[in-house]
N, CA and C of each residue as an Amber inpcrd file, in Angstrom:
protein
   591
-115.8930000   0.9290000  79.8650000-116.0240000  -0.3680000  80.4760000
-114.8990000  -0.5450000  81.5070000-114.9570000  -1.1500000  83.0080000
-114.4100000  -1.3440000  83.4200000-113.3850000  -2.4250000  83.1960000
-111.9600000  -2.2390000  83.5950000-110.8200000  -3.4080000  83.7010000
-111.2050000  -4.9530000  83.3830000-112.1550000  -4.9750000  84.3100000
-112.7210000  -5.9750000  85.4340000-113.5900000  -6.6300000  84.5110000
-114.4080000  -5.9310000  83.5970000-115.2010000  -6.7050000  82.4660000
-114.6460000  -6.5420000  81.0690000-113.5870000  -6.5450000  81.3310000
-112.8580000  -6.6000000  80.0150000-113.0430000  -8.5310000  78.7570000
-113.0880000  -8.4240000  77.9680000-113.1370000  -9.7400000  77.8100000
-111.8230000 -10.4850000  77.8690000-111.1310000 -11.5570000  78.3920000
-110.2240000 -12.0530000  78.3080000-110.2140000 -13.2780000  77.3520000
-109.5920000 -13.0740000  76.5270000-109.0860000 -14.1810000  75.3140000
-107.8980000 -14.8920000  74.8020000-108.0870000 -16.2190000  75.2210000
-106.4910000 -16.8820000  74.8490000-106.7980000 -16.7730000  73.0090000
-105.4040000 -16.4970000  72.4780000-105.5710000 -16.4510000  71.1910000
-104.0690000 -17.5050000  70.6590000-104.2420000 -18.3390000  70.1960000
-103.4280000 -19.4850000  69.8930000-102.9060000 -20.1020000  68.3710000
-101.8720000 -20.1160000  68.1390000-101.5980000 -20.3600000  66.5630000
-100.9660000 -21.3720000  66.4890000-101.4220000 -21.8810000  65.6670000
-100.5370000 -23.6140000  65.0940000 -99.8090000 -23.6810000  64.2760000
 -98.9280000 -24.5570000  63.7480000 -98.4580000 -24.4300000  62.8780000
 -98.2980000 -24.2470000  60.8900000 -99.6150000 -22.8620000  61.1150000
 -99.5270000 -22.5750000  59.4590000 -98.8000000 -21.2410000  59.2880000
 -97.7640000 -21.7180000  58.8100000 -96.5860000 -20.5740000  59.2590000
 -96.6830000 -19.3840000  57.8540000 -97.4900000 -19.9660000  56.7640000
 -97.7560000 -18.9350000  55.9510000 -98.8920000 -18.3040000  56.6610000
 -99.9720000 -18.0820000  57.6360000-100.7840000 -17.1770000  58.0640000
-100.5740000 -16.2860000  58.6800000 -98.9440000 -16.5040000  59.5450000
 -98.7670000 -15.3480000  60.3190000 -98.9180000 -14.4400000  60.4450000
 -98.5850000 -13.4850000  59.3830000 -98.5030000 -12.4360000  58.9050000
-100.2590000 -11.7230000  59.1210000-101.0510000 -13.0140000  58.4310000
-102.0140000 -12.5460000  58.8230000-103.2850000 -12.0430000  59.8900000
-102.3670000 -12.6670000  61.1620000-102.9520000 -13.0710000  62.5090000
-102.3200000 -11.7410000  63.0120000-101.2890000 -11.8170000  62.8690000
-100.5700000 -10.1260000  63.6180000-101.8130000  -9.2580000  64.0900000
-102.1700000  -8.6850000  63.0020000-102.8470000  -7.5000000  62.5500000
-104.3060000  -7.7720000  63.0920000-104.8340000  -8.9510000  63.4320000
-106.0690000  -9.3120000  63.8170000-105.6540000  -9.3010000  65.5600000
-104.7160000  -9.5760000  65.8260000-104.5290000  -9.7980000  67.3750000
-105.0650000  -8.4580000  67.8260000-103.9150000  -7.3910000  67.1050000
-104.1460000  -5.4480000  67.2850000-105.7150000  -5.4900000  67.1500000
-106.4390000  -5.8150000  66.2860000-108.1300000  -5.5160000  66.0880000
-108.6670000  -5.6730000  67.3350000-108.1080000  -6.8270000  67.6760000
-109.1690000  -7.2400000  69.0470000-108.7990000  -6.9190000  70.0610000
-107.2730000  -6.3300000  70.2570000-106.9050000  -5.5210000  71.6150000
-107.4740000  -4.1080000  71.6770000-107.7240000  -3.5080000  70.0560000
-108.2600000  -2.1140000  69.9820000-109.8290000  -2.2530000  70.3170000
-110.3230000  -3.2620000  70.0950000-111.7830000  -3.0130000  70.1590000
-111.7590000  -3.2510000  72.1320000-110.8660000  -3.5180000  72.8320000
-111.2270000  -3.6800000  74.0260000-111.0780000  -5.0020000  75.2500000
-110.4200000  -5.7390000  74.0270000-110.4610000  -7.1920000  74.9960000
-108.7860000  -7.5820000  74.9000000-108.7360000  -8.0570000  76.7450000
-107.5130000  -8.3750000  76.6160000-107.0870000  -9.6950000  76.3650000
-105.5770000 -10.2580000  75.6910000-105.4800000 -11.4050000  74.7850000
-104.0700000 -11.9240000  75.7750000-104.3070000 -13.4520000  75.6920000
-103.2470000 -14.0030000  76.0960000-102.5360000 -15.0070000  74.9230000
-101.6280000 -14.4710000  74.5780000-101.1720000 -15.2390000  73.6190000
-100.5990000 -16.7390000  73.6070000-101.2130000 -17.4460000  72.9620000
-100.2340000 -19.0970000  72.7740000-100.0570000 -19.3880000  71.6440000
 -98.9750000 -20.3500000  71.5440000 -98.2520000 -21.0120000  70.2920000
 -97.7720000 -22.2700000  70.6070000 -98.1040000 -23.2090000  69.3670000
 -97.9200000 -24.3230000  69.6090000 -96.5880000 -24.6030000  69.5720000
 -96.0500000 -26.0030000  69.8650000 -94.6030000 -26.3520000  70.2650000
 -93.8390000 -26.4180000  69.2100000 -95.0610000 -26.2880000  67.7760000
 -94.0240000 -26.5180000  66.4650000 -93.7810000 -24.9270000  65.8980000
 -95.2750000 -23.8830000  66.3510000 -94.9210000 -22.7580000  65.8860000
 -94.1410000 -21.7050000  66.7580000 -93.9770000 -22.6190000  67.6450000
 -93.3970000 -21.2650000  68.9770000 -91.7830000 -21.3250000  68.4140000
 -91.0920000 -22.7470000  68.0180000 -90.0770000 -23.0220000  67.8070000
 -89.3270000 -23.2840000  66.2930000 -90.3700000 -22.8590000  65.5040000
 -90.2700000 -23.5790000  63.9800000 -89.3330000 -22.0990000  63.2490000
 -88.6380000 -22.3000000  62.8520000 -87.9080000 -20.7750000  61.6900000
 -88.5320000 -21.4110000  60.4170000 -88.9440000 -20.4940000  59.7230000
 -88.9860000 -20.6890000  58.2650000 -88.9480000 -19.6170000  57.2230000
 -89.1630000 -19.9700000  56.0370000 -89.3210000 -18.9730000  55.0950000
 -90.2720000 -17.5260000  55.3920000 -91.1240000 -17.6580000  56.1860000
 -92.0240000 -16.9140000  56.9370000 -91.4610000 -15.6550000  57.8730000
 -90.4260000 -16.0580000  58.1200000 -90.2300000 -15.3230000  59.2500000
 -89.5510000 -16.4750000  60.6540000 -88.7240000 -15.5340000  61.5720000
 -88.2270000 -16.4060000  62.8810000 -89.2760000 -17.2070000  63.7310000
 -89.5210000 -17.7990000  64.3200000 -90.6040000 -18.1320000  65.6240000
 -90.0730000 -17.0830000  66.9620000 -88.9740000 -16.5240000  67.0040000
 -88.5770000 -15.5480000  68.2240000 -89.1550000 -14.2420000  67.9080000
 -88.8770000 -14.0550000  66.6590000 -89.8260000 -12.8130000  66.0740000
 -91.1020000 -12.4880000  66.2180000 -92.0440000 -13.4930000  65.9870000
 -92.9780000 -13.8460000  65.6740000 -93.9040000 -13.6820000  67.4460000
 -92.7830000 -14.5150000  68.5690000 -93.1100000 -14.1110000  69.4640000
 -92.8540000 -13.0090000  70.6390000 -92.0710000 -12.4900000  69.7240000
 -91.5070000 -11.4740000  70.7280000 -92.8510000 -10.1810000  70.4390000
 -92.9490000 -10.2900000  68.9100000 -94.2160000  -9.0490000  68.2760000
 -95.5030000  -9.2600000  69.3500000 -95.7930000 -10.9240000  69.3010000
 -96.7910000 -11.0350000  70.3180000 -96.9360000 -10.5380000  71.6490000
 -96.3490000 -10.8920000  72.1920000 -95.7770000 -10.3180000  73.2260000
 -95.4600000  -8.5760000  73.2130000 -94.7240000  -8.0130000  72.1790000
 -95.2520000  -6.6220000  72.5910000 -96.4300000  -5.8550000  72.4780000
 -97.4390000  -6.5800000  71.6100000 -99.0990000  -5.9910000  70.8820000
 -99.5910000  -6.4080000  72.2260000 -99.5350000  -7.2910000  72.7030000
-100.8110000  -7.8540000  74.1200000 -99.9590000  -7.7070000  75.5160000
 -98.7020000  -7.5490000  75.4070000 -98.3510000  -7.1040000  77.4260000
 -97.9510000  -8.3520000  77.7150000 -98.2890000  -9.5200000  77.4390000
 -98.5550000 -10.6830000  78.1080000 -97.0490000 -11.5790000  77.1430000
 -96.4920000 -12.7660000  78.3790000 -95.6560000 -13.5060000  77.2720000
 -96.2820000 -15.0920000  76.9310000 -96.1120000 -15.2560000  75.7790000
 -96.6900000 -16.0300000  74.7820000 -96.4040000 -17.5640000  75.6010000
 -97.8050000 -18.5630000  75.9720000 -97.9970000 -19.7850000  76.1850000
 -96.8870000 -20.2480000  75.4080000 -95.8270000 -21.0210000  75.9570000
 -95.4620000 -22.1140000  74.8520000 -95.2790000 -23.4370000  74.8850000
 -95.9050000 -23.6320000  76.7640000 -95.7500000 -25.4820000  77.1820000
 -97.0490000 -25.4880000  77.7240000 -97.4680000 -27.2230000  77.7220000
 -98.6440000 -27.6190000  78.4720000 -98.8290000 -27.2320000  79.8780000
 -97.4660000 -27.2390000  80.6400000 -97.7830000 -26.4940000  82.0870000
 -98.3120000 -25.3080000  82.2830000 -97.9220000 -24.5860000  80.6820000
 -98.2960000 -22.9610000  81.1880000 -99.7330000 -22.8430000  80.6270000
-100.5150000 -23.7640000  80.2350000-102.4550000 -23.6410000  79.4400000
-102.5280000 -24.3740000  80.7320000-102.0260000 -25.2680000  81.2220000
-103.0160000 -26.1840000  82.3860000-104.1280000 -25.4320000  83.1750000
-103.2580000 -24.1820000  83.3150000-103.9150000 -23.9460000  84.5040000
-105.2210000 -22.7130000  84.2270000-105.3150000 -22.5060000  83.1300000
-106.8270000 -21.7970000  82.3290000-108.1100000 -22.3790000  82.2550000
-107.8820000 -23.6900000  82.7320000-109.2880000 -24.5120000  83.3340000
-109.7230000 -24.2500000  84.5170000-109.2580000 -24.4330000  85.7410000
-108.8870000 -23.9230000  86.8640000-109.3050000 -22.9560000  87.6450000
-108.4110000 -22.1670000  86.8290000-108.1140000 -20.7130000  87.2760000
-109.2480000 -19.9020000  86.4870000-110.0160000 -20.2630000  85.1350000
-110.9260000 -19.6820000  84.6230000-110.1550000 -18.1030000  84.4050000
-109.0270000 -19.0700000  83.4820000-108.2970000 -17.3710000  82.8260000
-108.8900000 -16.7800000  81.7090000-109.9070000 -17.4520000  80.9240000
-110.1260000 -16.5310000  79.4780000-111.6770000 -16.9940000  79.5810000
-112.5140000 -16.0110000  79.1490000-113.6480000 -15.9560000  78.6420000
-113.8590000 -17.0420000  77.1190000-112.8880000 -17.0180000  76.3970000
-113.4160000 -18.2420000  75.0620000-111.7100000 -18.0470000  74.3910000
-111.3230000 -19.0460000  73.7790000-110.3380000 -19.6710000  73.2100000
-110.2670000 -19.9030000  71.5360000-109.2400000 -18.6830000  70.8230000
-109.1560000 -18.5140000  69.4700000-108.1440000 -19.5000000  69.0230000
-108.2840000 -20.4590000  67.9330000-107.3010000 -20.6930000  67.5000000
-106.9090000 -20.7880000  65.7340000-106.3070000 -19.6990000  65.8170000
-105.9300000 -19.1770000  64.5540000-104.2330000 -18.6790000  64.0850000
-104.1700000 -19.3610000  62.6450000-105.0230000 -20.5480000  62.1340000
-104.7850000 -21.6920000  62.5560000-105.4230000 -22.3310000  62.6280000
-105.9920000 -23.8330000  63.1890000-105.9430000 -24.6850000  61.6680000
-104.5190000 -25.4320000  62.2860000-103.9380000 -26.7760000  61.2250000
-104.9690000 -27.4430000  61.1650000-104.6230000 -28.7610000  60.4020000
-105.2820000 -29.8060000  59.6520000-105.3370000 -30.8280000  61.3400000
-104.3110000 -30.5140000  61.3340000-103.7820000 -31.7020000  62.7050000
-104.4080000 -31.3190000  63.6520000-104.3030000 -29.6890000  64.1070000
-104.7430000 -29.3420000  65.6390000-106.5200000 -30.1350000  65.0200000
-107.2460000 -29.9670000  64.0360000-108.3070000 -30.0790000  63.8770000
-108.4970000 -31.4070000  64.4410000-107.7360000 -32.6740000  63.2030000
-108.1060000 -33.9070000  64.0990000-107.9130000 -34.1930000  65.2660000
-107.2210000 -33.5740000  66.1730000-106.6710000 -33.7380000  67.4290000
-107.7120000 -33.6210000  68.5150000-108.4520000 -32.1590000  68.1620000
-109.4700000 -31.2660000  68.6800000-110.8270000 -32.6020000  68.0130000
-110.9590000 -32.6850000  67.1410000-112.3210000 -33.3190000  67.0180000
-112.2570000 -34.6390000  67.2210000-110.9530000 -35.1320000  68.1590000
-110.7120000 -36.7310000  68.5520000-110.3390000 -36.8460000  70.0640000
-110.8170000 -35.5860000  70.2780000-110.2990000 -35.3500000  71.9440000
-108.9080000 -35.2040000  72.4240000-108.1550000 -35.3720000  71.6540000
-106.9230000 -35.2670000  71.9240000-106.0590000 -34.0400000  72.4430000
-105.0930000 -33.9990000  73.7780000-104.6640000 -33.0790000  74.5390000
-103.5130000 -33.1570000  74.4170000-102.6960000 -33.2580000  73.2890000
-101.1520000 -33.8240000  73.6320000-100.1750000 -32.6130000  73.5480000
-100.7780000 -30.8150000  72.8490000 -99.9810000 -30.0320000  72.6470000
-100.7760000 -29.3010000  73.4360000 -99.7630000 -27.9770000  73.5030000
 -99.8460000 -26.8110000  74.0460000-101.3440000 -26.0570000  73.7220000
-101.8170000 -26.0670000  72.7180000-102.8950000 -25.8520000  71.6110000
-104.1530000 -26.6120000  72.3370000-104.3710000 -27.7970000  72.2480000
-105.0230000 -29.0370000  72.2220000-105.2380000 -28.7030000  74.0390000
-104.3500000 -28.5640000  74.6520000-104.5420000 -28.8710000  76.3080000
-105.3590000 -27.5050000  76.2510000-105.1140000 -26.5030000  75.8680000
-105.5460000 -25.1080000  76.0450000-106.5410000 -25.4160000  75.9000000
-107.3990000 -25.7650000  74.2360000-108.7460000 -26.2820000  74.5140000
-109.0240000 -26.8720000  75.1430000-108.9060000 -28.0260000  75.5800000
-109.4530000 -28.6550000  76.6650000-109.7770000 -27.9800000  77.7140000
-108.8630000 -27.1640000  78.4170000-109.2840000 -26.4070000  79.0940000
-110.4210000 -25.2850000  79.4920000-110.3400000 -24.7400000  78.5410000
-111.5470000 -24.1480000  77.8540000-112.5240000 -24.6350000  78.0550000
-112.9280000 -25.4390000  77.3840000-114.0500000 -26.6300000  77.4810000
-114.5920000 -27.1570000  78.7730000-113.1810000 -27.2910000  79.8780000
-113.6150000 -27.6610000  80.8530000-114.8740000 -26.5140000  81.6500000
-114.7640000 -25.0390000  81.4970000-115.7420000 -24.1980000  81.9480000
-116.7510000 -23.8990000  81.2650000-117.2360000 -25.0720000  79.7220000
-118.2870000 -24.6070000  79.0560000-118.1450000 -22.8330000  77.9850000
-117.1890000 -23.0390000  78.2840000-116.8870000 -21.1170000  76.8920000
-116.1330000 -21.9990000  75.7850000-116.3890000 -20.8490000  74.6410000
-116.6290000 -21.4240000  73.8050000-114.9920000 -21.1890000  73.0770000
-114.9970000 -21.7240000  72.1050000-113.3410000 -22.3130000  71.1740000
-113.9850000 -21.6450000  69.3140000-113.1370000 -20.6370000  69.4810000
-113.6310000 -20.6180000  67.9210000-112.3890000 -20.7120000  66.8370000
-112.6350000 -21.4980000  66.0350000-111.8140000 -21.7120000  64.8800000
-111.6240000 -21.2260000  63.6480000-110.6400000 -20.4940000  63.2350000
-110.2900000 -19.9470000  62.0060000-109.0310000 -20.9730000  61.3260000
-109.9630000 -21.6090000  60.6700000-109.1510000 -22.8190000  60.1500000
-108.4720000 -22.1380000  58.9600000-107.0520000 -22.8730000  58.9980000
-106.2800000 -23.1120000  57.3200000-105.5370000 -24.6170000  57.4040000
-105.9230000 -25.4070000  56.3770000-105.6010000 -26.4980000  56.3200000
-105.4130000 -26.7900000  54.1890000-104.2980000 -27.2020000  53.9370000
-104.7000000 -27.4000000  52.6470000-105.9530000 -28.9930000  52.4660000
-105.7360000 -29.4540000  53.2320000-106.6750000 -30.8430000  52.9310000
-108.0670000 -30.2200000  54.1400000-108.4610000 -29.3970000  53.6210000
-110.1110000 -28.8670000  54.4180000-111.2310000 -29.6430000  53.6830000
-111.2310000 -29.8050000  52.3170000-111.6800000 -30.4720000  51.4960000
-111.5240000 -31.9060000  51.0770000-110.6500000 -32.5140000  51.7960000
-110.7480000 -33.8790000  51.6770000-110.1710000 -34.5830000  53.4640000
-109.0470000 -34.5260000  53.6240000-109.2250000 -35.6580000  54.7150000
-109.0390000 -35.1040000  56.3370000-109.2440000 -33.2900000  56.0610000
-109.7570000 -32.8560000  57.0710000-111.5210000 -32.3190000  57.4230000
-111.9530000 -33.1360000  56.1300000-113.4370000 -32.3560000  56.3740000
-114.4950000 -32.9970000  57.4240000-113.8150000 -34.2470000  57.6620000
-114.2940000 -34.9240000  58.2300000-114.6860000 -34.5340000  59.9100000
-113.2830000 -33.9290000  59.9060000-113.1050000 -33.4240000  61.7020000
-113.4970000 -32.0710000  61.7360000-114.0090000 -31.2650000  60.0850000
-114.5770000 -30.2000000  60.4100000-115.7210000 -30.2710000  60.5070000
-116.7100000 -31.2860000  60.0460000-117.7630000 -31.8550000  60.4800000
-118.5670000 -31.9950000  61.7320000-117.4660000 -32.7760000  62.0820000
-117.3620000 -33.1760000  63.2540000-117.6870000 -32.4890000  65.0170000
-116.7970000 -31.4240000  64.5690000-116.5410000 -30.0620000  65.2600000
-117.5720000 -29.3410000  64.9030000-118.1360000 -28.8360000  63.8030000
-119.3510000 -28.0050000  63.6320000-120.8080000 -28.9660000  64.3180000
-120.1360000 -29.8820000  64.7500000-121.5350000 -30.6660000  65.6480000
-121.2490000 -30.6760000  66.3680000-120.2200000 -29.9550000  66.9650000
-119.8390000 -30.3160000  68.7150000-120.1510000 -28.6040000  69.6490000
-120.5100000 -29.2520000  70.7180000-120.7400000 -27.7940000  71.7010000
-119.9400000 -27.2710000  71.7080000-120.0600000 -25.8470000  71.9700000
-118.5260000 -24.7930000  72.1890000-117.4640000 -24.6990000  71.1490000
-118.0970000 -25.4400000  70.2510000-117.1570000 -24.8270000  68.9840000
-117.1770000 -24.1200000  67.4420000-116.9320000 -23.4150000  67.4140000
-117.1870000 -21.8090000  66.5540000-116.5140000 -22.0640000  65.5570000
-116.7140000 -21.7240000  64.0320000-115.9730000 -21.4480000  62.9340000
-116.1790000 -19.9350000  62.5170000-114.5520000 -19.4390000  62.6870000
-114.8630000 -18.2340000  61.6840000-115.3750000 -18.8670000  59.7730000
-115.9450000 -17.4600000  59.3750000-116.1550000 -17.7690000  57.7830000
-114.7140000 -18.6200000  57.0520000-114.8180000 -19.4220000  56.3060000
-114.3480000 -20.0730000  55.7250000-114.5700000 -20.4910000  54.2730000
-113.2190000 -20.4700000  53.0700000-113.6330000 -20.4930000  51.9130000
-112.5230000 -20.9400000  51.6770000-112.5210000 -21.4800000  49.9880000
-111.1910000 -22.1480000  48.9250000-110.0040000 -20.7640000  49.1880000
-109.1690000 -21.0320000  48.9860000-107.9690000 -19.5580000  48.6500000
-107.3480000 -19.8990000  47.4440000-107.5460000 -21.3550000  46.7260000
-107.0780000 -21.2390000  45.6970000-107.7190000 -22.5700000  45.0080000
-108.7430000 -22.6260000  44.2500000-109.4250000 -23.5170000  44.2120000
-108.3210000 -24.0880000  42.6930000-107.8410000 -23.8930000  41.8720000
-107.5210000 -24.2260000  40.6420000-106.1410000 -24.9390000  41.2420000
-105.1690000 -23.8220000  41.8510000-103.7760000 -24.4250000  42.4860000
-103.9880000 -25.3820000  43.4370000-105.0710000 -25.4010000  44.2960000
-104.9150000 -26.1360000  45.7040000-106.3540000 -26.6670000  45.9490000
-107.3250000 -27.4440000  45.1810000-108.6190000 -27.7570000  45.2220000
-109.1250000 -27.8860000  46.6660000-108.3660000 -28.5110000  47.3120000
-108.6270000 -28.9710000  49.0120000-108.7140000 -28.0760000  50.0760000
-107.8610000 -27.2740000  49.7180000-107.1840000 -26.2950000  50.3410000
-108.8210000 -25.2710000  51.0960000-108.7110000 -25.0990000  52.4720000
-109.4200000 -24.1560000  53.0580000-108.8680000 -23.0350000  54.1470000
-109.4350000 -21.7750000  53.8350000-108.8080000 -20.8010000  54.7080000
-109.9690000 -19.9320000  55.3270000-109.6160000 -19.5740000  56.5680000
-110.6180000 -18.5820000  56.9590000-110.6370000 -17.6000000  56.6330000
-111.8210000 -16.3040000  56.8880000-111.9090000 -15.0530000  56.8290000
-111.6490000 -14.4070000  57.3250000-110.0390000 -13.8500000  57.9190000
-109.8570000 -13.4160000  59.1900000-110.4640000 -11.7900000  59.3270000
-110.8630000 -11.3260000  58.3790000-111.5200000 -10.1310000  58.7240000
-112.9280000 -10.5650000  59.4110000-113.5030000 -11.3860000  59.7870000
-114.7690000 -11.9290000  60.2060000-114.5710000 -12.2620000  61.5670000
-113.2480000 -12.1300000  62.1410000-112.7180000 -13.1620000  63.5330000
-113.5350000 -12.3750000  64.3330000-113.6730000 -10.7820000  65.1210000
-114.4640000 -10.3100000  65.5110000-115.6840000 -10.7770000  65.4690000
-116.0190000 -10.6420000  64.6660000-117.6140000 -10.8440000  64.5690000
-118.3070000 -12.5710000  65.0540000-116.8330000 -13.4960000  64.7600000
-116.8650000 -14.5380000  64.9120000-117.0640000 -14.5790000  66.4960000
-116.0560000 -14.0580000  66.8140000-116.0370000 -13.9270000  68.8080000
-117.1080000 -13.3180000  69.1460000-117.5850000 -12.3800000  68.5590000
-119.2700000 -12.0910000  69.2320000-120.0970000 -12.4510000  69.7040000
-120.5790000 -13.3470000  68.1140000-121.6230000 -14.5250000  68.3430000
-121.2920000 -15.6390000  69.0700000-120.1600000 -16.4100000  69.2270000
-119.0880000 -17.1660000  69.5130000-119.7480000 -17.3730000  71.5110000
-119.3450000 -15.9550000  71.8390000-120.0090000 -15.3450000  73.1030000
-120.9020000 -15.5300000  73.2400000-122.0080000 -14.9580000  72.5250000
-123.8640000 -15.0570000  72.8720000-124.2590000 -16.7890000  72.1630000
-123.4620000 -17.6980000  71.9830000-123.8130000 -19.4770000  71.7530000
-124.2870000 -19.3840000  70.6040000-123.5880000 -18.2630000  69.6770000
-124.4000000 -18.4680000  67.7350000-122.9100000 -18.5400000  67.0920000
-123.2530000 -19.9610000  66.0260000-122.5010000 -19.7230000  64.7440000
-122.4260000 -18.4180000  64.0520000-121.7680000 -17.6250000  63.4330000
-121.9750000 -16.6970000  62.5840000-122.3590000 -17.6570000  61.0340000
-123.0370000 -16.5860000  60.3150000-123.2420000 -16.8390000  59.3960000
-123.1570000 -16.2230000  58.4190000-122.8800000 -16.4680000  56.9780000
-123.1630000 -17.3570000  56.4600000-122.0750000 -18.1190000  57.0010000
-121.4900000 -19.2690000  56.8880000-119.8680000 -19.5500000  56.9370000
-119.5440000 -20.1130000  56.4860000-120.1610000 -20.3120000  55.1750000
-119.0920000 -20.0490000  53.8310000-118.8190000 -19.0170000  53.0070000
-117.3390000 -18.3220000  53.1610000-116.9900000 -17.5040000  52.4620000
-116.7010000 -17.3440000  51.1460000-117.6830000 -16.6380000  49.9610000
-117.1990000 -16.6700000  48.5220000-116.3350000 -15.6080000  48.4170000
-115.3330000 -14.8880000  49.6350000-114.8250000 -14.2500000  49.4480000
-113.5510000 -14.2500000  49.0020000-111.9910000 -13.7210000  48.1130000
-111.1350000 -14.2600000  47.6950000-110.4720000 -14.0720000  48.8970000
-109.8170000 -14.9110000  49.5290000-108.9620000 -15.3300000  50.8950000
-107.6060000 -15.6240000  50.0540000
C-alpha cells in the first residue's frame, strides 16, 4: 500500500491512568498492521504522575512507537478539522467524564475539541470506554452516544462485577476490528463482551 493511503488515526487517552499499560501495546498493533497514529492526551493524563507510572514516560513511549509528538493542548487538535488530519478518532480509554462531555457536546479539553473536530468531516470517533460508573451514572451518555452518528464502541464488559458492580471496560483486543467496521459505518458486534477484561 502506498504512503499516501495509509490510514491516519488520532489515538487519544483520558484520564484512566490504570489502562495505560494497556493501550501501549494496542497503539504497536495498529502501527504494525499499517496505519499511521497521531498521538493525544488529555490535560489531566498528559500531566498527571501516579501510581501507574510518570505522564513524561508515558509520553515520551508514545512518541517513540508512532514518530509523531503527543497532542497535549486545544491549539494543537484545532487544527484536524481543517486540515482533515486523521481518517477517524480513537479514544482510549475513554473516562466517565470525556463520555458526558462527548455525549453533551462539550469541547472544553484537548480530547473533547479533537472530537469535535473529527466530527466536523463526518469520520467516525470510536470508543473504548473504562469508566467505573458505566453502569449507573455514565450509562446514560453511553446511550446516548450509541445513538449518535459517527460514534463507535469497541466491545465492552464488567471487569469486576462482585468488587466494582458499575464498573465498565473495553475489549482492547477488539480495537482493530473496532476501527474496521468503525471505517465501513458498522458497529461491531456483538458489543457486549462476556469476556474477563
Amino acid at each position: 500500500m502506498e504512503n499516501d493511503d495509509r490510514l491516519k488515526i488520532g489515538f487519544a487517552l483520558t484520564g484512566s491512568f490504570c489502562t495505560f499499560s494497556k493501550v501501549i501495546p494496542q497503539v504497536e498493533k495498529l502501527i504494525a498492521s499499517g496505519i499511521d497514529i497521531i498521538p493525544i492526551m488529555s490535560e489531566k493524563a498528559s500531566s498527571t504522575d501516579t501510581r501507574f507510572g510518570k505522564a513524561e514516560d508515558f509520553k515520551e513511549q508514545l512518541t517513540a512507537i508512532t514518530g509523531s509528538s503527543v497532542l497535549t493542548k486545544q491549539t494543537e487538535v484545532e487544527s484536524i478539522g481543517p486540515k482533515k488530519l486523521i481518517d477517524a478518532l480513537i479514544i482510549a480509554h475513554c473516562t466517565g467524564s470525556t463520555l458526558s462531555k462527548l455525549a453533551n457536546g462539550i469541547s472544553d479539553t484537548t480530547v473533547t475539541l479533537a472530537a469535535k473536530a473529527t466530527l466536523r468531516n463526518n469520520r467516525p470517533i470510536i470508543i473504548a470506554v473504562s469508566t467505573n460508573d458505566g453502569l449507573s451514572a455514565s450509562a446514560k451518555n453511553i446511550g446516548l452516544l450509541l445513538n449518535t452518528k459517527n460514534f463507535y464502541f469497541a466491545p465492552y464488559g464488567q471487569d469486576d462485577p462482585s468488587g466494582k458492580p458499575c464498573s465498565l471496560v473495553a475489549d482492547m483486543d477488539k480495537l482493530l476490528e473496532t476501527l474496521t467496521s468503525a471505517i465501513c459505518g458498522r458497529q461491531i458486534q456483538p458489543i457486549l463482551s462476556v469476556k474477563n477484561i
